[in-house]
C-alpha positions as CSV (number, residue, x, y, z in Angstrom):
1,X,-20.5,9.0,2.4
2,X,-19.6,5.3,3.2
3,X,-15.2,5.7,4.2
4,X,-14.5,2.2,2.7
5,X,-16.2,3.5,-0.9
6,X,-14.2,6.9,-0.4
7,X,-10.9,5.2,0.2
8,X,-11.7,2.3,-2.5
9,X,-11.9,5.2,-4.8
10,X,-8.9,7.1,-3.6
11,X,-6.7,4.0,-3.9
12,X,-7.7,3.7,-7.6
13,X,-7.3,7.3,-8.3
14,X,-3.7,7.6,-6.9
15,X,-2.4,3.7,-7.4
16,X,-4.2,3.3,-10.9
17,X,-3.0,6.8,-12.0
18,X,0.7,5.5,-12.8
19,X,-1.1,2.7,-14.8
20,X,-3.1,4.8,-16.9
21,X,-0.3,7.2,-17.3
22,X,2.1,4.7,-18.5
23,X,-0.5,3.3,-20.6
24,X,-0.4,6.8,-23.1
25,X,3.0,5.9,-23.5
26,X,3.3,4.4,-27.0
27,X,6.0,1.2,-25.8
28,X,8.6,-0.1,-28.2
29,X,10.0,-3.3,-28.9
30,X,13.2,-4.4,-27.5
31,X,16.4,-3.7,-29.4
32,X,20.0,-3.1,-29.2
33,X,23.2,-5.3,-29.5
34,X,22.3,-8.7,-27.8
35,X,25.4,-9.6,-25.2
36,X,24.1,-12.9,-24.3
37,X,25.5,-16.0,-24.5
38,X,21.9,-17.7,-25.2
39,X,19.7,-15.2,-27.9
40,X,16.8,-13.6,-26.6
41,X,12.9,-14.8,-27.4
42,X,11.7,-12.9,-30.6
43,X,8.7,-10.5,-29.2
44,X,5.4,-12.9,-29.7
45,X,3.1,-12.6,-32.3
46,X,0.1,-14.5,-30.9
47,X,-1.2,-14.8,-34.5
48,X,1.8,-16.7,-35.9
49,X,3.8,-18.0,-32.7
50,X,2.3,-20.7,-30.5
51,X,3.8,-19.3,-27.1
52,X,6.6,-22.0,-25.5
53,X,5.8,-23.2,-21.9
54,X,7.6,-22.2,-18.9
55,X,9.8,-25.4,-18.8
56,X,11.4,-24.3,-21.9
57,X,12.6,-20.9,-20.6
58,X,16.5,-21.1,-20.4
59,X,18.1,-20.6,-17.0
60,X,20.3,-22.5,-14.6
61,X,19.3,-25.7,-13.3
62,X,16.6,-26.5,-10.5
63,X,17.2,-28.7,-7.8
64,X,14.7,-30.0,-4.9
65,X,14.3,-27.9,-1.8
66,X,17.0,-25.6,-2.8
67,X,16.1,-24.7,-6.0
68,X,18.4,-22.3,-8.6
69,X,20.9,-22.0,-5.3
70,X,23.6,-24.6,-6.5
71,X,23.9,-23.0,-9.7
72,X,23.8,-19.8,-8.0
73,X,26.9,-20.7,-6.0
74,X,29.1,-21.1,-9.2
75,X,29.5,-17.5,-9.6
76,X,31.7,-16.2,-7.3
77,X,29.6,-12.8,-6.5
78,X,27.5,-15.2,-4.8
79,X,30.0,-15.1,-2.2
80,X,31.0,-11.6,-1.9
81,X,26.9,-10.2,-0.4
82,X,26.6,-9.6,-4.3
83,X,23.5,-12.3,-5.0
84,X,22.1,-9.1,-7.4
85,X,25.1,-10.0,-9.7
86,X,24.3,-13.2,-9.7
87,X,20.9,-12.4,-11.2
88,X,22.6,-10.0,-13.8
89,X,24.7,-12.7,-14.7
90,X,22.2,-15.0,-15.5
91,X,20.7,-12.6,-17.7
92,X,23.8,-12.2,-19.6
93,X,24.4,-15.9,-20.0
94,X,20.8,-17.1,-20.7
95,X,19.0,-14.1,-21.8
96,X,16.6,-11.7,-20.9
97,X,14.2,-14.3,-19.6
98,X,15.6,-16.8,-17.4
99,X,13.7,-19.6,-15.3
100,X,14.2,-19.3,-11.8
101,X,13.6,-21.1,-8.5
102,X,14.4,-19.6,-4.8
103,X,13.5,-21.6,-1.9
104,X,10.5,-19.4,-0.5
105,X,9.3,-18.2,-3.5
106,X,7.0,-20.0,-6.4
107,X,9.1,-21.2,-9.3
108,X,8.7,-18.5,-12.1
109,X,11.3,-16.2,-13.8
110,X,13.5,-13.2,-14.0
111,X,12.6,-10.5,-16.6
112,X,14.1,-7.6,-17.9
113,X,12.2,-5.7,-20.7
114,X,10.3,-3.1,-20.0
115,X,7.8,-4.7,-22.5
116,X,7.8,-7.9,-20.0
117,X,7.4,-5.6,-17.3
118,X,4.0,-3.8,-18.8
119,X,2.5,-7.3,-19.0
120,X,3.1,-8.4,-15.7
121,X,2.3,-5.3,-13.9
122,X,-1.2,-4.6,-16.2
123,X,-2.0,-8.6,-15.5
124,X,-1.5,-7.9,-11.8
125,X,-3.2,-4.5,-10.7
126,X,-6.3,-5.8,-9.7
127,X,-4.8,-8.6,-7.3
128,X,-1.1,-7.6,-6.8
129,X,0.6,-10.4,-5.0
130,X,3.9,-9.7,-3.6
131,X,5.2,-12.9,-1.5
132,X,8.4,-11.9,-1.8
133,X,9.0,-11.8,2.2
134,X,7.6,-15.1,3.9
135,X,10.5,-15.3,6.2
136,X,9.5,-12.0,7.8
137,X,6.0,-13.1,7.8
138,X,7.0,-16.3,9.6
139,X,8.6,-14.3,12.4
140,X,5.2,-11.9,12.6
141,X,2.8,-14.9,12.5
142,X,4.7,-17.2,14.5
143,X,7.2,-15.9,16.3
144,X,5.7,-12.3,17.4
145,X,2.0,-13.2,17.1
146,X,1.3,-11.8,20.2
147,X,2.3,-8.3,19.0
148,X,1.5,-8.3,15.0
149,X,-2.3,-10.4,15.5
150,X,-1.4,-12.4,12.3
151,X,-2.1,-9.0,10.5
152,X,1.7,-8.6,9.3
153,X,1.1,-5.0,7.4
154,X,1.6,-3.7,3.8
155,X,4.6,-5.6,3.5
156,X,4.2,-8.9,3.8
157,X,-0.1,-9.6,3.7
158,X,-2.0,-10.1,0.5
159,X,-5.4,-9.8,-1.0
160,X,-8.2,-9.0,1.1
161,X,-5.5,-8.6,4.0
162,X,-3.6,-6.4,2.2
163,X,-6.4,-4.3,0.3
164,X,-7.9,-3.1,4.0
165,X,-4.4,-1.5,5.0
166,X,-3.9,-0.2,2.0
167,X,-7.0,1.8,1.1
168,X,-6.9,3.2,4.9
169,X,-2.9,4.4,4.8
170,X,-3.5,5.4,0.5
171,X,-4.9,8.8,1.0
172,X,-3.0,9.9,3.9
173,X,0.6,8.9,3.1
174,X,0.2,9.9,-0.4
175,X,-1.6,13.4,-0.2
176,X,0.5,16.0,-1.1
177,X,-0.5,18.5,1.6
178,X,0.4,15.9,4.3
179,X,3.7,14.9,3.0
180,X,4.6,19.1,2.7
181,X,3.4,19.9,6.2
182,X,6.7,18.0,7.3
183,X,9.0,19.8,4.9
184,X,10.0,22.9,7.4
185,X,11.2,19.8,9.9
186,X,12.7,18.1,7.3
187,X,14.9,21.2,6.2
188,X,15.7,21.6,9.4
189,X,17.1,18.3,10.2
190,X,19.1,18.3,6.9
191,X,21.0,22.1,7.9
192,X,21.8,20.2,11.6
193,X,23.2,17.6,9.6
194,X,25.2,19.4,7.4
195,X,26.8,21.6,10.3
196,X,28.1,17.8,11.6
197,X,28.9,17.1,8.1
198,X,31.1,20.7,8.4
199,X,32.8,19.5,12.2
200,X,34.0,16.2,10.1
201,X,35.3,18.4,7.2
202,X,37.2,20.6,9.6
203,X,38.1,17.6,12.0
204,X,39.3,15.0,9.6
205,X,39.6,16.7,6.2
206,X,36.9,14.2,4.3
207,X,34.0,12.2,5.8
208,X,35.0,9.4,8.8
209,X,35.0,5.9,7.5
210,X,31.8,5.2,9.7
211,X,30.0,8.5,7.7
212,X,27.3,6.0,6.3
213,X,26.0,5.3,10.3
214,X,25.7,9.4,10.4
215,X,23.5,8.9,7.1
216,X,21.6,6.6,9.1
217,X,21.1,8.8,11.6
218,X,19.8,11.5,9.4
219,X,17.4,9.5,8.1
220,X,15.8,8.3,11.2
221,X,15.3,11.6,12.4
222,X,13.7,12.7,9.1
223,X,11.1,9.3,8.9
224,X,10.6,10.2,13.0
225,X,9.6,13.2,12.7
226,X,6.7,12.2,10.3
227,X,6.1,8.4,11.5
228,X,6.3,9.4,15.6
229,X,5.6,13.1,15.2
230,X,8.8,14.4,17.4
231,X,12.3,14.3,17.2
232,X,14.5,11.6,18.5
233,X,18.0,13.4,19.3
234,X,19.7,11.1,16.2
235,X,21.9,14.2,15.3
236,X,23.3,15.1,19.2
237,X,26.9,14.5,18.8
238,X,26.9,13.5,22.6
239,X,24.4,10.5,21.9
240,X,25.3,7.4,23.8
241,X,26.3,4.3,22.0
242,X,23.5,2.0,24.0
243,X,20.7,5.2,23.1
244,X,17.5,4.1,21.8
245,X,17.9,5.8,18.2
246,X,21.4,3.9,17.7
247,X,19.5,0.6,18.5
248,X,17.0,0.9,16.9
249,X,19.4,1.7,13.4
250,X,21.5,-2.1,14.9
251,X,18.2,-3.1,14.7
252,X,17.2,-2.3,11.4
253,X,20.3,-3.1,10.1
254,X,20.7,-6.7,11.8
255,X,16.9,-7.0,10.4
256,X,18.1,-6.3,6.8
257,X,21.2,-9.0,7.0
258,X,19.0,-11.6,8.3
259,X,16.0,-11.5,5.9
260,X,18.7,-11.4,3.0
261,X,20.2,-14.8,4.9
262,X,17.1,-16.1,5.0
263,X,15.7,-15.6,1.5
264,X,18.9,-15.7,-0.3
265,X,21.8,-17.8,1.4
266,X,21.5,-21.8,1.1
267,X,21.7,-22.1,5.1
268,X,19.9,-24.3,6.9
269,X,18.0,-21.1,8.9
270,X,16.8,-20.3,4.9
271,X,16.2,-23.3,3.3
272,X,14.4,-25.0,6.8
273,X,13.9,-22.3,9.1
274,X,11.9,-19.7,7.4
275,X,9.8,-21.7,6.0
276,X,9.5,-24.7,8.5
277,X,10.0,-22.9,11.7
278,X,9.7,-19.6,13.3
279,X,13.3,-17.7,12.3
280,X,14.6,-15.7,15.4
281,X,15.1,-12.4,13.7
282,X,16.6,-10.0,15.6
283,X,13.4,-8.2,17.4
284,X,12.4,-11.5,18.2
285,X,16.3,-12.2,19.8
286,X,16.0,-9.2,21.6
287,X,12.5,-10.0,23.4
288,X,13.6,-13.3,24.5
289,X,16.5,-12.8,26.7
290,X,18.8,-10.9,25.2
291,X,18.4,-7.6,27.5
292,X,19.4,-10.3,30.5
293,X,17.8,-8.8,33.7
294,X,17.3,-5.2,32.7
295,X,14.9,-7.1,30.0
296,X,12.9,-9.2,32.6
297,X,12.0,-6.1,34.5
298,X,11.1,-4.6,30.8
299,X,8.8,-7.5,30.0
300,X,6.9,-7.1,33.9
301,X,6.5,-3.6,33.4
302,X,4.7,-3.7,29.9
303,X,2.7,-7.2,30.7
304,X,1.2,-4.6,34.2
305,X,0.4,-1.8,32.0
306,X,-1.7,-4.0,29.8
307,X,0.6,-2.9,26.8
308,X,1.5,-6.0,25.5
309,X,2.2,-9.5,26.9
310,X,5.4,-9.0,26.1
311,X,8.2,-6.5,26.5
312,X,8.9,-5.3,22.3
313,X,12.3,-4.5,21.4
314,X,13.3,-1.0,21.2
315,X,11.4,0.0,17.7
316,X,8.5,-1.5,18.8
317,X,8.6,0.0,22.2
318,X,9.0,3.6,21.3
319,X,5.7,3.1,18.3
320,X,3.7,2.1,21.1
321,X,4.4,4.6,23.5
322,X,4.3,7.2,20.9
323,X,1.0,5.8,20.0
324,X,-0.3,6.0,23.5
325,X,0.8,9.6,23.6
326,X,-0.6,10.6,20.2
327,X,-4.6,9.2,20.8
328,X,-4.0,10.8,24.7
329,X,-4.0,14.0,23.5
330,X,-5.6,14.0,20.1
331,X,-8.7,13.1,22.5
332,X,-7.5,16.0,24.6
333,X,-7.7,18.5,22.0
334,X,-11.0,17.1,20.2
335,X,-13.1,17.8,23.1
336,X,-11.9,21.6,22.7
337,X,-13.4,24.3,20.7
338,X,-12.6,24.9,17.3
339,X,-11.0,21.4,16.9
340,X,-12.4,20.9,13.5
341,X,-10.1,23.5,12.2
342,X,-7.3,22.0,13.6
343,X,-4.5,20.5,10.8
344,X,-4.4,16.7,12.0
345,X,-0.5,15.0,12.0
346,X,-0.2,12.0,9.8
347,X,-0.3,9.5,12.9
348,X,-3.7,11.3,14.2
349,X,-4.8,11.0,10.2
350,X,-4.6,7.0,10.5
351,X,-6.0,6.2,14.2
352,X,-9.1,8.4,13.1
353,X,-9.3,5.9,9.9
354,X,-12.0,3.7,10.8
355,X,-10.9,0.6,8.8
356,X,-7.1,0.4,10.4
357,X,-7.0,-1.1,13.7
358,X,-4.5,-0.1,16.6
359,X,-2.0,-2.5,15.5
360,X,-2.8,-1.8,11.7
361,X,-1.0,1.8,12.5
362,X,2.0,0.6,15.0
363,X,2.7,-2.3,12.5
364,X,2.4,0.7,9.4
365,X,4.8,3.1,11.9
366,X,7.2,0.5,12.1
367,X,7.4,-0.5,8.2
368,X,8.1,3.2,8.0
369,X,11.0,3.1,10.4
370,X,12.2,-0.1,8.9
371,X,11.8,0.8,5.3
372,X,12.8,4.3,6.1
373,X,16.4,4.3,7.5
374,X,18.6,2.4,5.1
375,X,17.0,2.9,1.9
376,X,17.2,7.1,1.8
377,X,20.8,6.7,3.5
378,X,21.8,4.6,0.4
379,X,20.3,6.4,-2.3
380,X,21.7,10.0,-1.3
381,X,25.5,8.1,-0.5
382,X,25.1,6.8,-4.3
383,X,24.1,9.9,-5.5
384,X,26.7,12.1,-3.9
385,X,29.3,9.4,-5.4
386,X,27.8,9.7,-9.0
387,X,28.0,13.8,-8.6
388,X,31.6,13.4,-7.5
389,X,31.9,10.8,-10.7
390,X,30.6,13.3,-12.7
391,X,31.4,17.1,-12.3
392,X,29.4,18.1,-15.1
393,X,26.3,17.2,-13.8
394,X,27.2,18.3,-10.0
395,X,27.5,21.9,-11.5
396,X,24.4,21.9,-13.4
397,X,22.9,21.0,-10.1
398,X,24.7,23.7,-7.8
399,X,23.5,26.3,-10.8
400,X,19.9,25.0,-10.3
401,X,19.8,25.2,-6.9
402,X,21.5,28.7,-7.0
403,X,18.6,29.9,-9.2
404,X,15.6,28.2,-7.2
405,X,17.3,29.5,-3.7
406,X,18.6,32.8,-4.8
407,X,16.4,34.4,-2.0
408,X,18.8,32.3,0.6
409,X,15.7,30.7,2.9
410,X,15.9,30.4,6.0
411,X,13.1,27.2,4.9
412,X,12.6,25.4,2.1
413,X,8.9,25.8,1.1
414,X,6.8,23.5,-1.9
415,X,7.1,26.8,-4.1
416,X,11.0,25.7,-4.0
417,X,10.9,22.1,-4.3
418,X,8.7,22.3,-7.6
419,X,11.3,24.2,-9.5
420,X,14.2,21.4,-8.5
421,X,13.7,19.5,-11.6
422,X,17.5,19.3,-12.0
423,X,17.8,17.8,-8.5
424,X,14.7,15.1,-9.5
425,X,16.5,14.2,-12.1
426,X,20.1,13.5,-10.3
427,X,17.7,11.2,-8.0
428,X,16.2,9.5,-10.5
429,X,19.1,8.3,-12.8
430,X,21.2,8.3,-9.2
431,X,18.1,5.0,-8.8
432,X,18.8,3.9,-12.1
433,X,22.6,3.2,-11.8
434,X,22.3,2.0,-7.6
435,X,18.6,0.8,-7.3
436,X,18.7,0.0,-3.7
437,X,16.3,-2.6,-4.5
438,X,17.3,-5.1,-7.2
439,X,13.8,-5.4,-8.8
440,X,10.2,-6.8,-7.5
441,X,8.1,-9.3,-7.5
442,X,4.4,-10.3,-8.9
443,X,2.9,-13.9,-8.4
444,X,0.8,-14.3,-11.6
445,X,-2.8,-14.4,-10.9
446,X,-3.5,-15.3,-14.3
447,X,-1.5,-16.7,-17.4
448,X,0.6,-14.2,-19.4
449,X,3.4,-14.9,-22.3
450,X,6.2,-12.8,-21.6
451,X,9.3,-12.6,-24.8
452,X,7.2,-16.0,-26.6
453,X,7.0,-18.0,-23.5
454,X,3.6,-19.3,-21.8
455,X,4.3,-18.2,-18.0
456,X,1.4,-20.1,-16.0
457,X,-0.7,-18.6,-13.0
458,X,1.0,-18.8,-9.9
459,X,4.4,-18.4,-10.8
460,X,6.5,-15.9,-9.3
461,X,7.4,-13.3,-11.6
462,X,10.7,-11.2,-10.5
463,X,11.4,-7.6,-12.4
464,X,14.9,-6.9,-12.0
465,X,16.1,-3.4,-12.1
466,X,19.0,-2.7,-14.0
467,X,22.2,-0.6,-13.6
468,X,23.4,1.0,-16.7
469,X,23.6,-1.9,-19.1
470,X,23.0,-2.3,-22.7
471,X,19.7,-4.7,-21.8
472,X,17.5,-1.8,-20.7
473,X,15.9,-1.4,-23.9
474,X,15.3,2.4,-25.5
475,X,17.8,4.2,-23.2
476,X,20.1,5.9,-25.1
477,X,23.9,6.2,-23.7
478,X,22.8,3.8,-20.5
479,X,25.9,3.6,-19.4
480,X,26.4,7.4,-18.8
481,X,25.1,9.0,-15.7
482,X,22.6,11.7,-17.5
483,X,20.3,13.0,-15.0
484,X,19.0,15.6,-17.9
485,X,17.5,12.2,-19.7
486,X,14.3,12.4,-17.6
487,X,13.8,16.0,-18.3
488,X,10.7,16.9,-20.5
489,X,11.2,16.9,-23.9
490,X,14.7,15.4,-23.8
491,X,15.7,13.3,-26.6
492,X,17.9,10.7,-24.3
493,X,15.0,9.5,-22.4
494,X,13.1,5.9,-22.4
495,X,11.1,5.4,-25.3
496,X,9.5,2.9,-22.9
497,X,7.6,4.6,-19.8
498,X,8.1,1.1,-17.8
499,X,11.9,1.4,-18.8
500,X,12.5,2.9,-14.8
501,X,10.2,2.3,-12.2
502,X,12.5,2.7,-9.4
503,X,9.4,3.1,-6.5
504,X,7.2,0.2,-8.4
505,X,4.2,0.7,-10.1
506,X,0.0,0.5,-9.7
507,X,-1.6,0.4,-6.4
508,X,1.3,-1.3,-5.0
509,X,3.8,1.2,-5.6
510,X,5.7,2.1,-2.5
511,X,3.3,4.2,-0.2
512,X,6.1,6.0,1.0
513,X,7.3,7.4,-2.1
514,X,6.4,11.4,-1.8
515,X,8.0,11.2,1.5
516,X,11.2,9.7,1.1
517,X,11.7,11.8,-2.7
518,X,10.7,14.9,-0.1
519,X,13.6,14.4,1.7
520,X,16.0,12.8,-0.9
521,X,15.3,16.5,-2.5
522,X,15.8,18.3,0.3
523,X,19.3,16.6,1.0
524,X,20.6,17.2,-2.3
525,X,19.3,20.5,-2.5
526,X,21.0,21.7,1.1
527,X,24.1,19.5,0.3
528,X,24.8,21.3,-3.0
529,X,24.0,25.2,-1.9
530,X,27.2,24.8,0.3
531,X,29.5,22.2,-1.1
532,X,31.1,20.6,-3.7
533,X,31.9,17.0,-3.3
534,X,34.5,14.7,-4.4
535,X,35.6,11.0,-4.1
536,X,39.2,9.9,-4.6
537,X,39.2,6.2,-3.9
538,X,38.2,4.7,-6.5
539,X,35.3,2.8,-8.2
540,X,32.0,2.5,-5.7
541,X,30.3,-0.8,-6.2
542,X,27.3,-2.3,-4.3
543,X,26.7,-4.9,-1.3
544,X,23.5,-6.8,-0.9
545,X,21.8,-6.4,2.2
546,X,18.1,-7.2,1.1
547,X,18.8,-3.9,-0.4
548,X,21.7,-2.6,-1.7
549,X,24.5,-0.5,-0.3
550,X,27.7,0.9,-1.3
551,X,30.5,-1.7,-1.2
552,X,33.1,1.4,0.2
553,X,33.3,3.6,2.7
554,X,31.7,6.8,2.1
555,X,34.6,9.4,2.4
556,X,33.5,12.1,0.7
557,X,35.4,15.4,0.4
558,X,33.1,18.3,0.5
559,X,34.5,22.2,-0.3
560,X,32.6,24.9,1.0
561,X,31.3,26.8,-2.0
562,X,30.5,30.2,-0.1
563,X,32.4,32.3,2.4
């Protein structure tokens, strides 16, 4: 059977799913008290409305070369890393349509109805174009096109680029059996980490101000173990502050900041830069002198081994040579007996795939590092604030977890994880209140009238994801944090399925998804068993990194729960 047909297939099977899914759903129109200081577009009836054109869509005004930016700096969030209030202003002052122009991105608009939403994403699954990144792919064309071949990855190519990534990683990032062989190792780096989370209890009576770097840390030795296929020694309390793990989290971090300067932030690097010029991002600042000696030596030893003609910065270093390792002995151990029977690691999975190149899988290991670290941390350090928030809804999570774990195990298995439906929940809304990313992005390969307005092909279409306000149509009580809403049958959930669609949606929907919910439950799940948590410092808000992150630190109080 022909692989490309078989993995064609498979990427409509798993992406399309959601699709045809949401579209039993039976949507409804937008209502609720209107808070805006402009009214909202009726819903459009093309029989009687003659759709408006994009140029009438309210919204601040546009500028040359720097676009909606002036207007964005009236608001003073804009100042404080919160750029995602900016947006959630806008929508309260103009509506829940607003015209919009960023400097690297196609002028188009911000949306918030889930009715909007259907539209866009339905218009878009056959083509989904996601430009909503060119500064990183500036730095991976330009700037690193040694290393990245002008084939930037899933998250910043498109079309026909795109497509031949994505049905090679679909099927084996988003099989259910491969994403549950790595649950024993996942467990098992949560229970190390909650023993240091004990020594901080016992040490300092709450969590150290710096407890979101030990997140960090967590979660790059859970994506490692599946991305790399070994540990990396994130959890040793004797690590070294110049160890590869704790760069390659500066890394990511640094990474994060400057891709939110550059695609956010009227500075000269965003607005001329990015676009204009290859940005030094901070792999790139790394590579080129910023090891000093130790780093020429680096860059003669890899350019002799026929590596690379360069020496990669630590993230990119330790793919490689994990690489190198992984094909050395998956070749050792297909030339023995019986090897067909042999379960193959997700890393052995891709460089078997015969459409991915070498680079197609280092570039993919490295989206998972980078797309792996902060975005997990976040989401659990939210959701252990909410549960702190909101004791009610902690318990009902201890007294699940009690019930599914009753037999104590020494390992979590799939037999447990299916019964957390409590703990899925507590993720869920825990997404809905902190999305740790503020909505995403489809350019319009076709024209489509979103709330009465004509919105022409090309434009960039961004769906914002909202936290707990009155705008997120058919959500009862939004502003309450009720995890039991997305339970079956419950009567506070959506009465519109694309009211939440915290991973995305189609065959563009995060690829990592069953991986990072695999450990998000596993966290919660270990977390709870043992403690209860509390916060006493007041309201958490959120920073804007690219993603999101909370705005305090994380100084949780955790109470052992058993002897």
């Amino acid at each position: 059977m022909n692989l490309v047909g078989v993995a064609r297939r498979a990427a409509g099977s798993a992406g399309g799913a959601g699709l045809r899914q949401l579209a039993r759903a039976t949507p409804t129109s937008a209502s609720g008290r209107q808070t805006h200081a402009v009214a909202a577009a009726p819903p459009f009836d093309g029989e009687r409305v003659k759709p408006r054109p994009l140029s009438q869509v309210p919204g601040p005004p546009i500028f040359p070369l720097m676009g909606s930016i002036p207007a964005m700096m009236m608001y003073k969030e804009f100042y404080q890393h919160k750029i995602h209030q900016v947006f959630f202003r806008m929508i309260d002052q103009y509506g829940p349509i607003v015209q919009i122009k960023m400097p690297n991105w196609s002028r188009g608009v911000l949306v918030t109805r889930p009715e909007d939403k259907e539209i866009v994403l339905r218009a878009t699954k056959d083509n989904p174009l996601r430009n909503a990144l060119p500064s990183l792919k500036k730095v991976r064309d330009e700037a690193m096109e040694n290393f990245f071949d002008k084939q930037g990855g899933l998250l910043t190519e498109q079309g026909d680029k795109w497509w031949r990534v994505r049905r090679g990683v679909q099927t084996p990032m988003m099989r259910r059996k491969n994403v549950e062989a790595y649950l024993p190792e996942v467990d098992a780096i949560t229970l190390q980490f909650i023993e240091r989370m004990a020594f901080f209890q016992k040490e300092f009576g709450e969590m150290p101000e710096d407890f979101l770097q030990e997140m960090y840390k967590w979660a790059l030795e859970s994506v490692s173990v599946v991305a790399l296929s070994r540990r990396l020694g994130c959890l040793d309390p004797a690590l070294a502050p110049d160890s590869e793990p704790l760069k390659i989290i500066q890394i990511v971090g640094d990474l994060f900041r400057t891709l939110n300067d550059c695609e956010f932030t009227p500075s000269r690097s965003s607005l001329l830069g990015c676009t204009q010029t290859p940005h030094p991002s901070p792999w790139v600042a790394v590579e080129r002198g910023g090891e000093g000696a130790r780093g020429e030596a680096r860059r003669e030893e890899w350019r002799s081994s026929g590596a690379c003609s360069f020496a990669p910065p630590p993230s990119h270093r330790m793919a490689l040579t994990n690489i190198r390792a992984t094909e050395a002995s998956l070749k050792e151990a297909l030339e023995k007996p019986g090897a067909e029977e042999r379960e193959l690691t997700l890393m052995e999975q891709l460089l078997l795939r015969p459409e991915l190149s070498h680079k197609d899988v280092v570039t993919l290991i490295l989206d998972m590092i980078f797309a792996g670290i902060d975005t997990t941390s976040h989401t659990m350090a939210f959701a252990l604030y909410l549960l702190a928030k909101n004791p009610d809804a902690q318990r009902k999570l201890q007294q699940e977890v009690d019930q599914v774990l009753k037999d104590n195990p020494e390992t979590l298995t799939p037999a447990h994880i299916a019964k957390l439906s409590y703990t899925k929940a507590v993720v869920k809304e825990s997404l809905r209140f902190f999305p740790v990313a503020m909505g995403f992005m489809r350019e319009l390969s076709s024209d489509v009238v979103l709330s009465g307005y004509q919105i022409p092909k090309g434009s960039a279409v961004f769906m914002l994801k909202l936290r707990g306000r009155p705008e997120e149509h058919g959500l009862p009580s939004a502003r309450e944090f009720l995890p039991e809403r997305w339970l079956r049958g419950n009567d506070l959930a959506a009465s519109h399925a694309f009211a939440l669609l915290p991973f995305g949606a189609g065959t563009r929907m995060c690829v990592g998804r069953r991986l990072a919910e695999q450990e998000m439950y596993v966290f919660l799940a270990r977390v709870m068993q043992r403690y209860t948590v509390s916060y006493i410092y007041g309201e958490m808000d959120s920073t804007m990194q690219l993603i999101l992150k909370p705005s305090q630190p994380l100084r949780f109080r955790f109470t052992e729960r058993r002897a």
